[in-house]
C-alpha positions in Angstrom: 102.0 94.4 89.9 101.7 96.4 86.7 101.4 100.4 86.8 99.0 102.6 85.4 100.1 105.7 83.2 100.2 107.7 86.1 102.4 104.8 87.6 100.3 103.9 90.1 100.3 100.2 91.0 97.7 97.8 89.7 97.3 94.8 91.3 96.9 91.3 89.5 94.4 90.2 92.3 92.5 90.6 94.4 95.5 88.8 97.2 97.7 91.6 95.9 95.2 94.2 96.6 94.7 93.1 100.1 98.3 92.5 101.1 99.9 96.1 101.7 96.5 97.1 103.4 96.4 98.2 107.0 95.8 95.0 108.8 92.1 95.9 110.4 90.9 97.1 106.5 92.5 94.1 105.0 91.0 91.8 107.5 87.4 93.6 106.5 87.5 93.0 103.1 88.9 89.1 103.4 86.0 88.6 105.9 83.9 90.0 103.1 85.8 88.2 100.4 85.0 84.9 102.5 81.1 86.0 102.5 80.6 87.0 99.4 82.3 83.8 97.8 79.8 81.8 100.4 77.1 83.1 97.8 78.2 83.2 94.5 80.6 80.3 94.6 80.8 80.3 90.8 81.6 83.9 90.5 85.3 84.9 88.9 87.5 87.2 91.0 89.1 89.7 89.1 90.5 93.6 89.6 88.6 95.8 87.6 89.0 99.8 87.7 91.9 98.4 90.5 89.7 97.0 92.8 88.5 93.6 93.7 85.3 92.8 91.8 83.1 89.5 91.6 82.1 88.8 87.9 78.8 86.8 87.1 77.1 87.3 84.3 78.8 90.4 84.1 79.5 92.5 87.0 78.2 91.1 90.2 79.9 92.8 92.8 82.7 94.9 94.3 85.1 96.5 97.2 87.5 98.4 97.7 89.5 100.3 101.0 89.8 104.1 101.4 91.5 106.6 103.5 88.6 106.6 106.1 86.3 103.7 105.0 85.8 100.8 102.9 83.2 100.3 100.7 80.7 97.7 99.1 79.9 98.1 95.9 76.2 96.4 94.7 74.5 98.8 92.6 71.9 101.2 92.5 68.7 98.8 92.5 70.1 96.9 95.3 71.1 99.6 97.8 68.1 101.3 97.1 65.7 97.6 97.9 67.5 97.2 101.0 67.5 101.0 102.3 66.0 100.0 105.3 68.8 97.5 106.1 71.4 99.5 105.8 70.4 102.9 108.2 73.2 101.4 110.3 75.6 102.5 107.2 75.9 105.3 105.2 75.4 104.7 101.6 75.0 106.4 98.2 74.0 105.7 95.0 75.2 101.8 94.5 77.5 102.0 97.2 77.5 101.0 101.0 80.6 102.3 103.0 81.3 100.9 106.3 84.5 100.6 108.5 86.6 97.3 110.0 85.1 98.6 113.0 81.5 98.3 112.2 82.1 96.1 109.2 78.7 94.8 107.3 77.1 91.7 108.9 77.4 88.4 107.0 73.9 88.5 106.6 73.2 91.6 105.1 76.0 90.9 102.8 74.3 87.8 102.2 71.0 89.2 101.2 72.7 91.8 99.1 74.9 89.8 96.7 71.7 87.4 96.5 69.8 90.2 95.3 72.8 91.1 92.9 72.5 87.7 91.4 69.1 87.4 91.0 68.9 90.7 89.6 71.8 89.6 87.0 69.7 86.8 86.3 66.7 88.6 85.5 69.3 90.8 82.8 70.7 88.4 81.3 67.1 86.1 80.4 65.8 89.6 78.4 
């Protein structure tokens, strides 16, 4: 794991981000890990601003645990297409934050990162 200037630690994946998690977040955001890959098979997995981040034609999509939530990260266009899906959840801007104990359904998740590529498709025809 490398450290940033401020010496906090990076790490090189998105297994190394999970592992020092509690065990209900880290068991959130593999179950999300799992359903995201479901969808964008072909997407890359990489850490980017230290968090675990799908690449596909740029950035697809992205998660991350906090304090008192974890959060799904999908963009502005996305969240704000699917509002009516995710009343359930709070949400702002291009993120959706949610809890292991009222994690996001597979099927929302589903219908998000679909949206995500589709709208990455769309970007990179023009």
């Amino acid at each position: 794991m490398e450290r940033t200037t401020s010496g906090r630690h990076v790490p090189k994946d998105i297994d190394e981000y999970l592992a020092p998690l509690p065990k209900d977040k880290r068991v959130a955001l593999n179950n999300l890990r799992k359903t995201i890959r479901a969808v964008a098979p072909r997407a890359t997995e990489v850490i980017s601003y230290q968090i675990p981040t799908f690449k596909q034609n740029g950035f697809l999509v992205a998660f991350a645990a906090f304090e008192n939530h974890c959060s799904l990260f999908v963009g502005k266009a996305v969240v704000k297409a699917h509002k009516d899906q995710l009343k359930a959840y709070d949400w702002s801007g291009a993120t959706i934050h949610f809890t292991p104990q009222k994690p996001l359904a597979a099927t929302l998740v589903k219908k998000l990162v679909k949206a995500r590529i589709a709208e990455s498709e769309r970007t990179k025809r023009q």
